[in-house]
C-alpha positions as CSV (number, residue, x, y, z in Angstrom):
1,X,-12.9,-13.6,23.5
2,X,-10.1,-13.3,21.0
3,X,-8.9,-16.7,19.4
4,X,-5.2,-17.3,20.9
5,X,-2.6,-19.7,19.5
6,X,-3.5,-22.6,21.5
7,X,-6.5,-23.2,19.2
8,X,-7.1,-25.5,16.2
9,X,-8.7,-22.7,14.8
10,X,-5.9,-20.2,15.4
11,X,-3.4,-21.9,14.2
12,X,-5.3,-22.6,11.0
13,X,-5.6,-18.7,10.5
14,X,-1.9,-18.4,10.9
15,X,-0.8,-21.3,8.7
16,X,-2.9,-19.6,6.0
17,X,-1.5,-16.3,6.8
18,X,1.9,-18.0,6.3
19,X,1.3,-19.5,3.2
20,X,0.3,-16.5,1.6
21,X,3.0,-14.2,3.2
22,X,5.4,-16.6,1.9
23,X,4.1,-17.1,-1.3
24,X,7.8,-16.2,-3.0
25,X,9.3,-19.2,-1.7
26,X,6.7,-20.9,-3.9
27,X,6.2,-19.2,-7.3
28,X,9.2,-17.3,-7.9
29,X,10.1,-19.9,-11.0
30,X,6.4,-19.6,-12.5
31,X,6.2,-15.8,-11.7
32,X,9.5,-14.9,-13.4
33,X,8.4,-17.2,-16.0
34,X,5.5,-15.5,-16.6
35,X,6.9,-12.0,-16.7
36,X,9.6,-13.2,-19.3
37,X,7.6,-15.0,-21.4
38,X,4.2,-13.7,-21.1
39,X,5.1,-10.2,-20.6
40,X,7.6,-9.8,-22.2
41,X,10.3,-8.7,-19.9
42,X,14.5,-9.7,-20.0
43,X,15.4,-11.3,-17.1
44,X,16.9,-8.7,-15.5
45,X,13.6,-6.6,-15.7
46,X,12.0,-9.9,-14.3
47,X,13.8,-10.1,-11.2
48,X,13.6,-6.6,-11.1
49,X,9.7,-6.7,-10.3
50,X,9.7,-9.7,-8.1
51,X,12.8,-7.7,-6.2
52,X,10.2,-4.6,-5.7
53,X,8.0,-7.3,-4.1
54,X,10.2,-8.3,-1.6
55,X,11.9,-5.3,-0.9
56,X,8.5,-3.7,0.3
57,X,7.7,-7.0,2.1
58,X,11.6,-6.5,4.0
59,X,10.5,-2.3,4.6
60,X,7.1,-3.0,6.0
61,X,9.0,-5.6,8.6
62,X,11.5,-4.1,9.6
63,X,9.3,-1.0,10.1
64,X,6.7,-3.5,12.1
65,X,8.9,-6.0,14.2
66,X,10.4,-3.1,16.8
67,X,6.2,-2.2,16.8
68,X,4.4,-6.1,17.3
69,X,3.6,-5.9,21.1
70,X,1.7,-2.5,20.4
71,X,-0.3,-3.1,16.8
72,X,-3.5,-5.4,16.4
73,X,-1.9,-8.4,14.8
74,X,-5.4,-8.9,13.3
75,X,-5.9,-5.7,11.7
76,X,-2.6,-5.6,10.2
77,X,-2.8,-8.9,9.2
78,X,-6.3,-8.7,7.4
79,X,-5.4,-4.6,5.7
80,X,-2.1,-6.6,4.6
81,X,-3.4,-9.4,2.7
82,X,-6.3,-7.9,1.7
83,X,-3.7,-4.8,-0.4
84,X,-1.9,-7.6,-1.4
85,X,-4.9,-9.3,-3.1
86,X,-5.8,-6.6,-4.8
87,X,-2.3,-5.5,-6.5
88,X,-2.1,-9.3,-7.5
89,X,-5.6,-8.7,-9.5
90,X,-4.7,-5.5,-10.9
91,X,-1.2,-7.0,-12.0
92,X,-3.2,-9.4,-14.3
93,X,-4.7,-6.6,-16.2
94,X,-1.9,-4.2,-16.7
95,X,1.2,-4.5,-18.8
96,X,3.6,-1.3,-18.5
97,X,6.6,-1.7,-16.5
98,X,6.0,1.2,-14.1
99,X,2.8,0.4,-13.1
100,X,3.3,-3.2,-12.7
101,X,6.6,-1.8,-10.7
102,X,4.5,0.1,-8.3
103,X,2.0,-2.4,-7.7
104,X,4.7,-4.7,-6.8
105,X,6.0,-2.3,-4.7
106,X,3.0,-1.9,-2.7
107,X,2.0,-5.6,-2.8
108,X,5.3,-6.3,-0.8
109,X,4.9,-3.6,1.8
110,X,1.1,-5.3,2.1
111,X,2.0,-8.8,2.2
112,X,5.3,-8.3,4.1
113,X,2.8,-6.4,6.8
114,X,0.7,-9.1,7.4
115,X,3.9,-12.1,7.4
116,X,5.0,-9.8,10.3
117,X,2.5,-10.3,12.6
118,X,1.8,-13.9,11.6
119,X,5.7,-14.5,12.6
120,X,5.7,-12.7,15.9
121,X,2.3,-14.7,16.8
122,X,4.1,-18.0,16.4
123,X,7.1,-16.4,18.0
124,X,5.2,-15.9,21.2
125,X,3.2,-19.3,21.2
126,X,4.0,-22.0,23.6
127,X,6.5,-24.0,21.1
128,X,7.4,-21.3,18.2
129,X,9.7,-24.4,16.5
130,X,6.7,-26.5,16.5
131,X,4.2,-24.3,14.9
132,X,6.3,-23.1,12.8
133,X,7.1,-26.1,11.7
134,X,3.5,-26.8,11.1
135,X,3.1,-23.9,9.1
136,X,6.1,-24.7,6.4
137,X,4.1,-28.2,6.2
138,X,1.1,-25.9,5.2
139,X,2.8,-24.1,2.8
140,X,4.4,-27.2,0.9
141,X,1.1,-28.4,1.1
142,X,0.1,-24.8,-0.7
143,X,3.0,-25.2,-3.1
144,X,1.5,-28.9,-4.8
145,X,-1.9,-27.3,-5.6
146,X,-0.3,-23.6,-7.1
147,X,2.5,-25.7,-9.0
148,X,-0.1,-28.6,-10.0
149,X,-3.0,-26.1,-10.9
150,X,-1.0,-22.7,-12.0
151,X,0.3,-24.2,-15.2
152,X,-2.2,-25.4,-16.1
153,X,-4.2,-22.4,-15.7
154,X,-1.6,-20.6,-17.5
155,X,-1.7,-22.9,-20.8
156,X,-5.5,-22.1,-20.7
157,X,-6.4,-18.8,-19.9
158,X,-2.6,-17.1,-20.4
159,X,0.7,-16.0,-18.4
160,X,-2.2,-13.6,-16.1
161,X,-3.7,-16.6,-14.6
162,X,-0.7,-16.8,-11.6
163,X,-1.6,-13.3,-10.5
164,X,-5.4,-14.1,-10.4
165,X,-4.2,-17.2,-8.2
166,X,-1.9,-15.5,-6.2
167,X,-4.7,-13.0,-5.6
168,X,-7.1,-15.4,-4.7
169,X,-4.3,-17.2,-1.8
170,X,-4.0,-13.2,-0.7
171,X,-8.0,-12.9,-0.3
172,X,-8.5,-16.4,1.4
173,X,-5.7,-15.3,3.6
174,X,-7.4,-11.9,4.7
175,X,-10.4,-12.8,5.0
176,X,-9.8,-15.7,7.9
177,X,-7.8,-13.6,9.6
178,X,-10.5,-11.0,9.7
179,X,-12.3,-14.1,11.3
180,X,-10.2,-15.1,13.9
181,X,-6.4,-13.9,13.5
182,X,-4.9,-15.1,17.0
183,X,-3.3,-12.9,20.0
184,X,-0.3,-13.6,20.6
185,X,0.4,-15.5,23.6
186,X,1.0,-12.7,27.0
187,X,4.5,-11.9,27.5
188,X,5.6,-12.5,31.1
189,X,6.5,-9.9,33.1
190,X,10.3,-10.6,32.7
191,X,10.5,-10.2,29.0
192,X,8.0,-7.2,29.3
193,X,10.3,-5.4,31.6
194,X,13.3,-6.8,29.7
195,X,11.9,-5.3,26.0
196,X,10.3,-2.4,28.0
197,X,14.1,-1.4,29.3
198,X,15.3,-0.8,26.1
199,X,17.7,-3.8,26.4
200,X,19.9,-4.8,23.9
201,X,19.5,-8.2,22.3
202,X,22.0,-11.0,22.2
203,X,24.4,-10.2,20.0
204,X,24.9,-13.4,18.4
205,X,21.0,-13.1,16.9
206,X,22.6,-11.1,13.7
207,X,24.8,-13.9,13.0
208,X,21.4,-16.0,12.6
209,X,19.4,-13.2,10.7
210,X,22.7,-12.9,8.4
211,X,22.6,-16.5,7.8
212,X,19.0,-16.7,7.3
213,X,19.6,-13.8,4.1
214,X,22.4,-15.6,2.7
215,X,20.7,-18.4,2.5
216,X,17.1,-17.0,1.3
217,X,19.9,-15.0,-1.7
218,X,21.0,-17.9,-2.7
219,X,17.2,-19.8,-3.0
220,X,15.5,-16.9,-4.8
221,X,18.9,-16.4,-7.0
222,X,18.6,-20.0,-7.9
223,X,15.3,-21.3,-7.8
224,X,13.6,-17.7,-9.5
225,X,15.1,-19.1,-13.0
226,X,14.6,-22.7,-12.7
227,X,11.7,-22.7,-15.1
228,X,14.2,-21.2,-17.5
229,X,17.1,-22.8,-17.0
230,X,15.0,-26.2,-17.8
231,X,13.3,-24.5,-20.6
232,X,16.7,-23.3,-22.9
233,X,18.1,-26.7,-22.4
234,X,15.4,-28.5,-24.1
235,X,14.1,-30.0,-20.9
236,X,10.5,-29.8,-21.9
237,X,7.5,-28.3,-20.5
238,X,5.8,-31.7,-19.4
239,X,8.9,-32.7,-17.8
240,X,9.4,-28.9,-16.0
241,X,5.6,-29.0,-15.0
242,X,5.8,-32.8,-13.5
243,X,8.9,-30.9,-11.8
244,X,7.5,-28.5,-10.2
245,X,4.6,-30.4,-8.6
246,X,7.0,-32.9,-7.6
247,X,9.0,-29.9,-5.5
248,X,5.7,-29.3,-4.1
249,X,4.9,-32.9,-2.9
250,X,8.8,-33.0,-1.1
251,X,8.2,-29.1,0.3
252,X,5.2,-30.7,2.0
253,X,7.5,-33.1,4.4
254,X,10.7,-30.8,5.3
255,X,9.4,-28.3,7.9
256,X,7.1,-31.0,9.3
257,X,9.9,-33.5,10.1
258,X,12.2,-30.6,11.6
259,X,9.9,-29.8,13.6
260,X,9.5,-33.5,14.9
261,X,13.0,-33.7,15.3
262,X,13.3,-30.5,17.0
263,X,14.6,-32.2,19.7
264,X,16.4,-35.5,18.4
265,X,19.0,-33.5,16.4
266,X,21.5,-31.2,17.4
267,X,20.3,-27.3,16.1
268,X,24.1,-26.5,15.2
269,X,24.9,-29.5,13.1
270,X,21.5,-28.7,11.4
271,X,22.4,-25.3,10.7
272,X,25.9,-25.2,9.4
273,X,25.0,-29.0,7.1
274,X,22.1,-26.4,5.4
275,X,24.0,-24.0,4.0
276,X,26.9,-27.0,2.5
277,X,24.2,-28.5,1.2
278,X,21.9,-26.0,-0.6
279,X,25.8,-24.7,-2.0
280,X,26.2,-28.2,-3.7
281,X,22.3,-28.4,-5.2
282,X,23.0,-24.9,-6.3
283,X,25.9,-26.1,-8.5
284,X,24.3,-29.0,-9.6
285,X,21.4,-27.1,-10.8
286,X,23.5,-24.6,-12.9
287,X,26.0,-26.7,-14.4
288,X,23.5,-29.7,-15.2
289,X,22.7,-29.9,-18.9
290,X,21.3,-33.4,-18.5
291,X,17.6,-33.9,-17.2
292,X,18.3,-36.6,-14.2
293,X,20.9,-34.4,-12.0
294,X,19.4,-30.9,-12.4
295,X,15.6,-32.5,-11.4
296,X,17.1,-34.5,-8.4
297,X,19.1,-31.6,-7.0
298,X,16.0,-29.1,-8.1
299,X,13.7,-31.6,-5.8
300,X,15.7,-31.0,-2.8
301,X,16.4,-27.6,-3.3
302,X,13.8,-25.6,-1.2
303,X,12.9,-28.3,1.1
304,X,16.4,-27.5,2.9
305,X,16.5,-24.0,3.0
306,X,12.9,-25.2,4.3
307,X,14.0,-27.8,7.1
308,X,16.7,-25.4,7.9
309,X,15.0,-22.0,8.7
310,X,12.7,-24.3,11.2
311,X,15.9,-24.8,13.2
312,X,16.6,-21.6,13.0
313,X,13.5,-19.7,13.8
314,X,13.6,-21.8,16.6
315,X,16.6,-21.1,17.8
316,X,15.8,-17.1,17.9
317,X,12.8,-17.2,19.4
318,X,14.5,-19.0,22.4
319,X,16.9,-15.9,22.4
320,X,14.5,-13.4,22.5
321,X,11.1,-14.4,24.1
322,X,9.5,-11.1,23.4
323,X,8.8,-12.0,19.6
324,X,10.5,-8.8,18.0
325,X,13.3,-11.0,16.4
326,X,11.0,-13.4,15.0
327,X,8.7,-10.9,13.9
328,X,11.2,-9.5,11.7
329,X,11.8,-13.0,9.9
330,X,10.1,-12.0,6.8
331,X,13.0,-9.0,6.5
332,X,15.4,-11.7,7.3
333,X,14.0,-13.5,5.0
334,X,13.4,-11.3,1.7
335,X,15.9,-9.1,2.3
336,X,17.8,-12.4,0.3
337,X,15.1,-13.0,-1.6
338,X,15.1,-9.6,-2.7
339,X,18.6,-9.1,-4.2
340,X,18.3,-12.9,-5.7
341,X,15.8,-12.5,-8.4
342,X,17.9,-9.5,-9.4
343,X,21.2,-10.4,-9.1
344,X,20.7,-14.0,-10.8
345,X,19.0,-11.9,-13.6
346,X,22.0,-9.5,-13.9
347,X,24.8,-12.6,-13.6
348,X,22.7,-14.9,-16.1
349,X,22.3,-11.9,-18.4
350,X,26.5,-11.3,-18.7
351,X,27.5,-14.5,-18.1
352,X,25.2,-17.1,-18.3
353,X,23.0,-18.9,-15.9
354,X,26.7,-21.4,-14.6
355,X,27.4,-18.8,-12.7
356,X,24.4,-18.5,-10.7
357,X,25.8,-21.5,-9.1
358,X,29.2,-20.0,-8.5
359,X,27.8,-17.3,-6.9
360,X,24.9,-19.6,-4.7
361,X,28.3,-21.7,-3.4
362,X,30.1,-18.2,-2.3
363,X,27.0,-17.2,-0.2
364,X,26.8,-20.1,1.2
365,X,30.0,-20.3,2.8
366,X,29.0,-16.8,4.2
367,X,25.5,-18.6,5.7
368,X,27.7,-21.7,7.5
369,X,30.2,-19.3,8.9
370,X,27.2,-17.0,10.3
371,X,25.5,-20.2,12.1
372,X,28.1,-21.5,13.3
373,X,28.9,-18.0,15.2
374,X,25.4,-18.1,16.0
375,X,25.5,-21.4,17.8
376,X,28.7,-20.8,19.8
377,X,28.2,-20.1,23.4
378,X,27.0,-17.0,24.8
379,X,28.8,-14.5,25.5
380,X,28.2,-12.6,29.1
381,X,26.4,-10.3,27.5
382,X,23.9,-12.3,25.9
383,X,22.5,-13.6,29.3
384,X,21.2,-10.4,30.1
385,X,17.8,-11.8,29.1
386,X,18.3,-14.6,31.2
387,X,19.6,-12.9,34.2
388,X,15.8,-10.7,33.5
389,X,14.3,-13.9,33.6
390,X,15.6,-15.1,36.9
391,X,15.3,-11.8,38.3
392,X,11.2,-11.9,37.0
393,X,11.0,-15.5,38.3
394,X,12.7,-14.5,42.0
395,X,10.0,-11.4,42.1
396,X,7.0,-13.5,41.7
């Protein structure tokens, strides 16, 4: 019998898958790092590769989410990671900018494959805000080993040490979910008939996916040339290094306490303070030249878009229970983190990194007008899932 996601077990395997599928979120200061200084790349080239990354990982889920209730999760998962893996390892040996283009590429399209399924599972487990939420605490607890271990690694053995470790997270995660990857939890026979129908969904969802890609532009914009922004102002590498871990140790807390909260605070007020406040960290990170208000706002940084996206994820998955929408979270996602790494690398290139913060406060205005529209009440036509519901309910 097939693990599900009421298990200890399962829900390991999906944590693990989530940790690696959102390995950006984590690394994108030491990876762009690495390619500028180890590899030799501007910063625009830089974000260009860790753009190709993401962009794959946003084809492969939008290609995928309209497909989760007919694919194996498992077998996409575990083909997924294990690609993934292996384009990591073959980016540590390689130093032309094509081929390292194309393995990025393809690493993407692998890793986005497998985040896809592991979304949709949680999306279609009995409380997709709590596991979710469990998983984000899994991947901040991810996020203090790589930014505790990686630099070191890096001082020793060179800038090719991250993609060995990123290759390793990639073959940890395939291999456990060729072990026991979870089924999703069964649909019931109102949302199957209601996805089967060819129904529209509620139309207020692409507010929230909006949302969820301004603020994931604004993170990878930001936070993908932290490393640098601390090094040209003669912050120090001991005092970037004790930084980073210490954004690990407060991304370990953020999804975990959402998710206990999930029902002490109100989802709108949660979703339109997010986007305010990741504007005013953004600023303070690109305009700081002094070490105490750049590391306090650099902190806090990811641990709200972090606390934020478990409200969110939450609050689509309630609006469509079949698990497509969630399933497409990682294109949500990385479609922002895709054009950030780029676009901070083309604005910090012409007019220096200030206005990555300009820009991160402009977005996010765009992200707290989206979830606020998000969060207003339903229009007639986004009951029609509800009225499906009843009608399944009535039936049986």
């Amino acid at each position: 019998m097939r693990t599900t996601t009421k298990s200890g077990i399962g829900r390991l395997v999906l944590m693990t898958s989530h940790c690696a599928g959102m390995v950006d979120m984590v690394a994108l200061p030491l990876w762009v790092g690495t390619l500028v200084a180890t590899y030799l790349l501007d910063p625009q080239q830089a974000g260009g590769l860790v753009t190709l990354f993401l962009l794959g990982a946003v084809v492969a889920s939008l290609f995928l989410a309209p497909r989760f209730n007919r694919i194996d999760g498992r077998l996409a998962a575990t083909v997924g990671f294990a690609v993934a893996s292996a384009c990591f390892f073959a980016s540590a040996t390689l130093r032309r900018f094509d081929l390292l283009a194309l393995l990025h590429a393809v690493g993407g399209v692998a890793a986005g494959a497998g985040l896809s399924f592991t979304h949709g599972t949680i999306g279609r487990s009995a409380n997709p805000h709590r596991l979710f939420g469990m998983a984000g605490m899994a991947l901040g607890v991810f996020a203090v080993l790589l930014l505790g271990a990686a630099p070191q690694l890096m001082m020793r053995f060179g800038g090719a040490a991250l993609f060995y470790a990123l290759g390793v997270a990639m073959a940890i995660a395939a291999l456990l979910a060729a072990w026991r990857f979870p089924v999703a939890d069964a649909e019931t026979q109102a949302s199957r008939s209601f996805r089967e129908s060819g129904a529209r969904l509620p139309s207020r969802v692409w507010f929230g996916i909006a949302g969820i890609g301004a603020m994931a532009l604004v993170q990878a914009m930001v936070y993908s040339f932290l490393e640098r922004m601390g090094s040209e102002r003669g912050f120090g590498t001991a005092t970037l290094t004790a930084l980073l871990v210490a954004i690990g140790f407060v991304n370990m807390f953020p999804s975990g306490l959402a998710a206990f909260l999930e029902r002490r605070l109100n989802a709108t007020i949660v979703l339109c303070a997010g986007p305010a406040i990741q504007g005013v960290l953004a600023l303070t990170i690109a305009l700081s030249h002094a070490v105490a208000p750049f590391a306090v706002a650099a902190s806090v940084f990811v641990a709200v878009m972090l606390f934020t996206h478990t409200f969110a994820f939450g609050t689509l998955a309630r609006m469509d229970v079949t698990g497509r929408v969630v399933a497409a979270t990682p294109a949500m996602v990385m479609i922002g983190s895709a054009i950030g790494p780029v676009l901070g690398g083309t604005l910090a290139k012409l007019s220096g990194y200030e206005a990555l913060g300009l820009a991160g406060a402009a977005f996010d205005v765009m992200a707290l007008v989206c979830f606020w529209c998000l969060t207003r009440a339903p229009r007639s036509g986004d009951l029609e899932l509800a009225r499906h519901e009843t009608q399944g309910a009535s039936s049986s």
